[in-house]
C-alpha positions in Angstrom: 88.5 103.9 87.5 86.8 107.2 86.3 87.2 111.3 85.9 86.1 113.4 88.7 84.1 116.3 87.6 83.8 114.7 84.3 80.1 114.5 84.6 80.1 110.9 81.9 78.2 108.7 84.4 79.1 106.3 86.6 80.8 103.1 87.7 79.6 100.0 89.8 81.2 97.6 91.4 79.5 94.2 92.6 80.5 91.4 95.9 83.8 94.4 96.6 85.2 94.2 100.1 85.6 98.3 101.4 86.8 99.3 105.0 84.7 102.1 105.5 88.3 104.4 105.2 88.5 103.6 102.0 85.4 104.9 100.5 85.8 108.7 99.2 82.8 110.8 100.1 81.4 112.7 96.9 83.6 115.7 96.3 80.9 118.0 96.2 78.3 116.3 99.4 75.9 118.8 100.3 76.7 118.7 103.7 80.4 120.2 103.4 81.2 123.7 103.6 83.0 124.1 100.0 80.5 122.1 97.8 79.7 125.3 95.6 83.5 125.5 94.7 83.8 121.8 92.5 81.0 123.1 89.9 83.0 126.5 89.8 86.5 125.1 89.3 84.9 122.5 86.8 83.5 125.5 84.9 87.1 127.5 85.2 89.2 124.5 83.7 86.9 124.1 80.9 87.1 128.0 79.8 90.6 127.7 80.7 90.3 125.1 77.7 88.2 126.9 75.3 90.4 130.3 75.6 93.6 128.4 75.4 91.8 126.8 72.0 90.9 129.6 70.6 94.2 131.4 71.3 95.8 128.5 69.2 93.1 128.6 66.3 94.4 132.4 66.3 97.8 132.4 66.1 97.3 130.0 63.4 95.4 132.1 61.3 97.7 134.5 61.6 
């Protein structure tokens, strides 16, 4: 139904029946303690990406 921390948009659902336990909070609410960290770890998986990338591309050329 969608990728956290995939920053592509969003997703609506219309006439849905939710218990209130069912709905997630957002993972990164201002009100919680560890909001700063979901941008961070986003940011670390994606340069985890590009190095592991760019380690490929290299050995290739070698």
């Amino acid at each position: 139904m969608g990728q956290r921390q995939t920053g592509s948009g969003t997703v609506s659902f219309h006439d849905v029946r939710l218990d209130d336990e069912e709905v997630l909070v957002k993972p990164y609410a201002q009100d919680h303690p560890f909001s700063t960290l979901t941008p961070i770890l986003s940011q670390s998986i994606l340069s985890a990406v590009f190095v592991g990338s760019a380690q490929g591309a290299l050995e290739e050329a070698r």
